[in-house]
N, C-alpha and C positions, 0 to 999 in steps of 0.2 A: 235303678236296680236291675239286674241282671235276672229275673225272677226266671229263667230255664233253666240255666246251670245252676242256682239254689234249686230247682226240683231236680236236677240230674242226681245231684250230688245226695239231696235228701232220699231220694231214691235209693240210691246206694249203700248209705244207711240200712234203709229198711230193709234192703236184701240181706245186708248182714245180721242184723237182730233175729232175723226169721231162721236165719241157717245155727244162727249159737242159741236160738230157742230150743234145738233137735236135742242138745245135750242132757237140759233135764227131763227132756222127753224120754229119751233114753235111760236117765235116770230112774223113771217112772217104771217103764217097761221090767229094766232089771230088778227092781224092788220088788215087782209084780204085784204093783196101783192100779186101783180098779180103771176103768176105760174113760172115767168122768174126769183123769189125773191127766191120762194121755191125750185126750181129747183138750183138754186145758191150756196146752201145749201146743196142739197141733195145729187147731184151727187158727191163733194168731199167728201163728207162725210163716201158714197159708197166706193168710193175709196180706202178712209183709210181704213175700217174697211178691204175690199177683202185683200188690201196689206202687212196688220196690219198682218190677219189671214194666207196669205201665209208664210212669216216671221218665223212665228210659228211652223210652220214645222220644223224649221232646230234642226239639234241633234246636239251640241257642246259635242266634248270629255272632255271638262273639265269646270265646272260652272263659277269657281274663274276666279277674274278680277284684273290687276294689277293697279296700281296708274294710271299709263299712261293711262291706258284701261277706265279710270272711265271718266279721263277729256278728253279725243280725243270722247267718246259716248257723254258725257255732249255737247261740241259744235255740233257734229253732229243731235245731237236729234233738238237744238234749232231754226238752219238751216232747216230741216226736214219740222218742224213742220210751221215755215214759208211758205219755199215753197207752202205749200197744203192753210197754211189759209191766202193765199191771193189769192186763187181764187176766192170764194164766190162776192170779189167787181170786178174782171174783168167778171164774167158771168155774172154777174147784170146789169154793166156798169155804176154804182155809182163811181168806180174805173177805168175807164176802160186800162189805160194804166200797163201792168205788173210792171215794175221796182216801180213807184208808189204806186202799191197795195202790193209789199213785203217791202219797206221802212214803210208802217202806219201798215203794220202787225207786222215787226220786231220792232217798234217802240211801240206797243202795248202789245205784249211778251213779251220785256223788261223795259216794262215798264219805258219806256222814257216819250211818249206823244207828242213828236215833231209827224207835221202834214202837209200834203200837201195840204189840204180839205183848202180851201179859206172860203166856206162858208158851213156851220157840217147842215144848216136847210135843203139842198137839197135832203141830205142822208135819206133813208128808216129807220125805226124802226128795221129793220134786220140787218141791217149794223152797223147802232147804236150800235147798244145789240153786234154783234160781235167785234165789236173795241176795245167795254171798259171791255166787257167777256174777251177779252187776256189780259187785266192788273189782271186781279183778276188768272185768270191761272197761270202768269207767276209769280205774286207777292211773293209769298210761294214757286216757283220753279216747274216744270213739275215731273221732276225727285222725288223731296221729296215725292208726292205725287203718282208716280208710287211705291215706293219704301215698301210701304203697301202692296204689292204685291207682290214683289220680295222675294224669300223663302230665311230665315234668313241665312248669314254663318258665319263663324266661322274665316273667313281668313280677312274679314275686309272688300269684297267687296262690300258692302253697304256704308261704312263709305265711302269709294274713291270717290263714286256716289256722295255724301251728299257734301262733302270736295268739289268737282269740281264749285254744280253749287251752294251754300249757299257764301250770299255776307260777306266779314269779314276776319281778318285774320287768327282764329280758329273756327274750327267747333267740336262739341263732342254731346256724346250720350247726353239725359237730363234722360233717362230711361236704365236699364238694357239690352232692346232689343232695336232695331233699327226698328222696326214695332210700334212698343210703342211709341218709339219716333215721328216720323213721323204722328203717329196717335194725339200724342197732341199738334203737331204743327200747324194741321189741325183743331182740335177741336179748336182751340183758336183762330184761324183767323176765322173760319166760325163764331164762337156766336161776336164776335168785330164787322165782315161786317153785322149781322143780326144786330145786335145793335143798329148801326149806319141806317142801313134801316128804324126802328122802328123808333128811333126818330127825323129823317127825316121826314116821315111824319106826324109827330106833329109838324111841324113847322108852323107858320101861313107866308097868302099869305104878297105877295108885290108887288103893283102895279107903274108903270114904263109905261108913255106917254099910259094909258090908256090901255095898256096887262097887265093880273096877274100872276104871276109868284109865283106856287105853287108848293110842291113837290110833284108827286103823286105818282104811284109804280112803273109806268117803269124809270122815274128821277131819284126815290129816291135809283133803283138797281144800276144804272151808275153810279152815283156820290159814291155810296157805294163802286161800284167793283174800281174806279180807284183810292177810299182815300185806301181801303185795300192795292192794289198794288202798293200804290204811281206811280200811274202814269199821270192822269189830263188829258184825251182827254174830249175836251168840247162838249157836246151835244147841248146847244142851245148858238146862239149870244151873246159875251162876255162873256163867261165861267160862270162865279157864281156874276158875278155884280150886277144884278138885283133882286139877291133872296135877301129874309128877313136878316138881321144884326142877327136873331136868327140861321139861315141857316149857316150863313160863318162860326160863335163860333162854332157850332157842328162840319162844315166839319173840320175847322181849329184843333180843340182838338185833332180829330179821324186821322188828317194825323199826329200829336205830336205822338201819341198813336202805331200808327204801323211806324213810327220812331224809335223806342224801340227795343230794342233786347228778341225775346220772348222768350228764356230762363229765362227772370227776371216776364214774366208772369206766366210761370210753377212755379216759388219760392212763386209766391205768391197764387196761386191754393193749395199748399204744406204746409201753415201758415207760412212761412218763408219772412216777409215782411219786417221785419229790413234788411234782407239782400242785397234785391233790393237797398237801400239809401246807403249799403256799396261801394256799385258800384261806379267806380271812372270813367268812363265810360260814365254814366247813369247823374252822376251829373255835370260831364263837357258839356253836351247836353245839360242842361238844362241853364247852367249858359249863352250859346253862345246864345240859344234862346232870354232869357232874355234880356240877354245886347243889341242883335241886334235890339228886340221890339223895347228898348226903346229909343235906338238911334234914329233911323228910324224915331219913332214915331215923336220924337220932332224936327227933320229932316225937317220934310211933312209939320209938320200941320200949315198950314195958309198959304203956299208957292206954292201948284199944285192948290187947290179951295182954295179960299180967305173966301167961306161958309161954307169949311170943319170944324165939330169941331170937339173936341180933341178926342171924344170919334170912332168918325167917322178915323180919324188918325191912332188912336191905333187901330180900326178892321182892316182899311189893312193892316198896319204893321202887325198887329200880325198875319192875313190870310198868305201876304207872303211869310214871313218868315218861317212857319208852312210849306209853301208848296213847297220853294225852299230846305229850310233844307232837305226835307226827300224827295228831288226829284221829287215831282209830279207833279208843273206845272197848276195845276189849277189857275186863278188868279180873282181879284176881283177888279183891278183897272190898267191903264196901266202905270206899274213900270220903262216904256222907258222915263218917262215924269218926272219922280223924282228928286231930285237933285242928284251933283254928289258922295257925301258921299255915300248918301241911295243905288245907283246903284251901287258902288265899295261893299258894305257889300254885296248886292244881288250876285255878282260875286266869292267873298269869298265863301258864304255860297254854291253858287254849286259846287265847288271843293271840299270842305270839307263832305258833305251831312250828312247821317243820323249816327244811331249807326249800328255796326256789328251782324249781325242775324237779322236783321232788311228785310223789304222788299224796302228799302230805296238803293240808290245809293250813288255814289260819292267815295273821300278816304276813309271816315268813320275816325268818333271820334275819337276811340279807336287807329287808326293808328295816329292821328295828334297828340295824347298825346303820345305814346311811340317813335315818332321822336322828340318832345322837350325835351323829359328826354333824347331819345339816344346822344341826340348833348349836355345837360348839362356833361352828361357820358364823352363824346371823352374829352370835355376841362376840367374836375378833372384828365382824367386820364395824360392828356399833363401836367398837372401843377404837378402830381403825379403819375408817374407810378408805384405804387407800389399801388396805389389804389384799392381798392375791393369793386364791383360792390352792390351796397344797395338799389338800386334804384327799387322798385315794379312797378307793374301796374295790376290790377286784384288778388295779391297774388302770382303773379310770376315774379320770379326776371327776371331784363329784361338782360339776357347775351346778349355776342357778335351777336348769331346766332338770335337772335327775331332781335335785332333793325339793321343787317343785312338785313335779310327778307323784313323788314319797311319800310328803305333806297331804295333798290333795286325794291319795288314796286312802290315811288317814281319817281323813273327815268325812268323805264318802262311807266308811263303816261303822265308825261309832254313829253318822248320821242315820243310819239305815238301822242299826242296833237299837236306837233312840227311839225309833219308829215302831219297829215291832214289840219292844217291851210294852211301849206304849197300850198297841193296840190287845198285847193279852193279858194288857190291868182289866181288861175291862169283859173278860173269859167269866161266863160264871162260874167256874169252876172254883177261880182264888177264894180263899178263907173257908174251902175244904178240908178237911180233915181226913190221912188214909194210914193204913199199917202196913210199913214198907220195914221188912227184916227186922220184927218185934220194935220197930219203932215207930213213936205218934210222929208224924209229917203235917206240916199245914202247908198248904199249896199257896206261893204268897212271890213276893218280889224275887226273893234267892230261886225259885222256880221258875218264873218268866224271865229272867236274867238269866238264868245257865242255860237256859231252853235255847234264848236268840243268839248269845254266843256259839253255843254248840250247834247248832244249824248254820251259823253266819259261817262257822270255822270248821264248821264237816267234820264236827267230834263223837258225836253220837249221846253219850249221857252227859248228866250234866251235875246239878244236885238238888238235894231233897226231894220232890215228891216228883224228880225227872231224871234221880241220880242215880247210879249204878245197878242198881235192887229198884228202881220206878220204869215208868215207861209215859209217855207221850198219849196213852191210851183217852184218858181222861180229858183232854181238850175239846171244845169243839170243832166242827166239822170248819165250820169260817177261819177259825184258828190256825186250823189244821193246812188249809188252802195258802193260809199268810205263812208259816214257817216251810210249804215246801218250796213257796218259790223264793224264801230264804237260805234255803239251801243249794238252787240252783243259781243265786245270785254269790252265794259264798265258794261253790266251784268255779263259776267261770270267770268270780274276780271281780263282779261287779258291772265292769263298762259293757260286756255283750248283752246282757238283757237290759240292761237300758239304754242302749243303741236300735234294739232290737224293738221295744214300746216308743221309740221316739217318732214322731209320727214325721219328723222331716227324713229320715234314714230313707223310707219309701215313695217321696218324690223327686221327681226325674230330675 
């Protein structure tokens, strides 16, 4: 192991965490938060940069990074960068318990969006902005975006970085250089999130038992940074219920939108826009949207409000869906209360999640379509061994070794899903009893099951007494330690942190 250039590199990290800590510093200031807000802020912030620039010093004999080296720094940075940004809520004491302020940090890195915060109106403007500021961080990755930095080589150790922490089952150049690269992956989410900022606030108000409920710029940045990141941490009571039916269409569109694999946004920056509709990928995402809408839709409507009409039916479904798809979690109506078709598709769709390059969680698309073609594959080849392989996905035929790969990332998650339901049977919290939106809740299997998916799949809520109107609150602290590094195992895909705990990774 290369263990200089991982501290170079983790170094470099931390300067940057310290410098985008200044934001809600600034945040603070401008609110005019007392100096315990500032200081919350400030002092980590210090820290990083001192520790970042010590770091820096070290001379590594050799630049190059191996595969191993790319995903053991990949997990290590993500951990890292928690640690440090969940002080800001225990010096403040908005958070004040630690284990809870690295679960809503790592939760917000990973843009999950699950939350311990009972009630988001209590939290400062500073906390705020830093919550929903680590879904827009982590959205595009830490790494990709250090990696504009990093001096080009020639041995591949940029790609391993990329490869580690980019969610999907392939990762490749979109550009000749990998600074290139990195740089239009950035360019593309920043004009998307600005985009989306812009016509945010052109949305008109909506008023709800006499409060208006309007987007302004510090709103219209949060709901921005967590559709960019699919992540969904809710800044005011009931997430996005109360904003304008013009408000949910945009966020809804914009979290479709970076559910996409940005690669097919470079094709079309490029005039290559037939190519995008070639995507087999791209169109299978869309057809599950659809169909779930419309399911749902005709599912709802006239069943949860008896006043609901149809068109009101189809924005939640279609909000939803939009935000369970591509992991984010924001919601606009409480989906615990649906029937139980509409909640069995909500359950699919977080397993399944967004597309691959995407800033979306879950299996991803792309893998759920090359395990139906790999299992049509096993049973031609049983009925025909003598068969030869024909079956595409993207333009590459799918051998043994991809729907291997597929296979085996399968089992890896339901393995690991197994695991943690397991351990929060055993929470004493279960066969609790709570009042979540005038309804009796028992905290039971359907709660520790949506809780591990929606961590594994960086969705944020989940259901019943974890579901849209619940919160994560009520766990234990032990629990709490098991689902966050469930949640950084469901960002980074699984094999970096278990590369990263493997104890052969670190000898020579």
């Amino acid at each position: 192991m290369n263990h200089k250039v991982i501290g170079k590199i983790i170094g470099k990290i931390m300067i940057l965490e310290g410098i985008m800590m200044l934001a809600p510093l600034l945040v603070a200031i401008i609110y005019k938060e007392s100096y315990l807000y500032i200081l919350s802020f400030a002092i980590p912030s210090a820290l990083l940069i001192i520790a970042g620039g010590l770091l820096q010093l070290l001379k590594p004999s050799r630049s190059s990074l191996y595969q191993k080296e790319g995903f053991a720094i990949c997990a290590i940075v993500w951990i890292v960068m928690t640690i440090f940004g969940a002080l800001p809520f225990v010096i403040n004491r908005d958070i004040p318990n630690y284990i809870d302020a690295v679960f809503e940090t790592m939760s917000g890195f990973t843009t999950t969006g699950a939350s311990i915060v009972k009630d988001v109106t209590v939290l400062s403007h500073s906390s705020l902005f830093w919550r929903s500021f680590t879904h827009w961080i982590g959205g595009m990755g830490i790494l990709v975006f250090i990696l504009i930095f990093i001096p080009e080589s020639n041995d591949g150790s940029s790609l391993h970085l990329l490869k580690a922490e980019s969610p999907g089952p392939s990762v490749g150049k979109l550009a000749t250089k990998m600074k290139m690269t990195t740089r239009i992956l950035y360019l593309i989410y920043l004009g998307l999130t600005i985009l989306e900022v812009v016509l945010l606030l052109l949305t008109p108000k909506n008023i709800v038992d006499g409060k208006v409920y309007k987007m302004n710029l510090f709103e219209s940045l949060l709901a921005s940074f967590g559709s960019a990141g699919t992540g969904g941490f809710g800044f005011v009571s009931n997430s996005m219920e109360f904003y304008s039916p013009a408000t949910q269409y945009i966020i809804a569109t914009f979290l479709i939108i970076f559910g996409v694999n940005f690669s097919l946004y470079y094709l079309i920056l490029i005039g290559k826009v037939k190519e995008v509709f070639k995507s087999e990928e791209f169109k299978t995402y869309l057809i599950i949207i659809f169909l779930a809408v419309v399911v749902i839709t005709f599912n709802i409507v006239g069943k949860i409000n008896s006043f609901a009409t149809l068109e009101k039916s189809f924005r939640d479904a279609y909000f939803q869906v939009a935000s369970i798809m591509t992991t984010t979690g924001y919601t606009t109506v409480n989906y615990d209360k649906w029937p139980e078709l509409s909640k069995f598709i909500i359950i699919l769709l977080m397993v399944v999640g967004a597309m691959a390059g995407s800033t979306g969680g879950g299996l991803k698309v792309s893998r759920l379509v090359m395990a139906v073609k790999g299992c049509f594959i096993k049973i031609k080849k049983l009925i025909n061994p003598r068969y030869v392989v024909k079956s595409k996905f993207e333009g590459k035929t799918l051998d043994d070794n991809i729907t291997s790969d597929v296979f085996s990332f399968f089992v890896m998650y339901f393995l690991i899903a197994f695991i943690v339901i397991l351990i929060l049977s055993t929470d004493p919290v279960n066969g609790k009893t709570f009042i979540i939106d005038k309804k009796e809740v028992t905290h039971g299997f359907v709660s520790n099951f949506t809780a591990t998916i929606s961590c594994l799949s960086n969705i944020g809520p989940g259901l019943e007494a974890v579901g849209p109107y619940g919160s994560f609150a009520e766990y234990s602290l032990f629990s709490k330690i098991i689902l966050t590094f469930t949640m950084l195992i469901g960002r980074l895909e699984i094999l970096p942190v278990l590369i990263l705990f493997n104890i052969r990774t670190w000898k020579k």
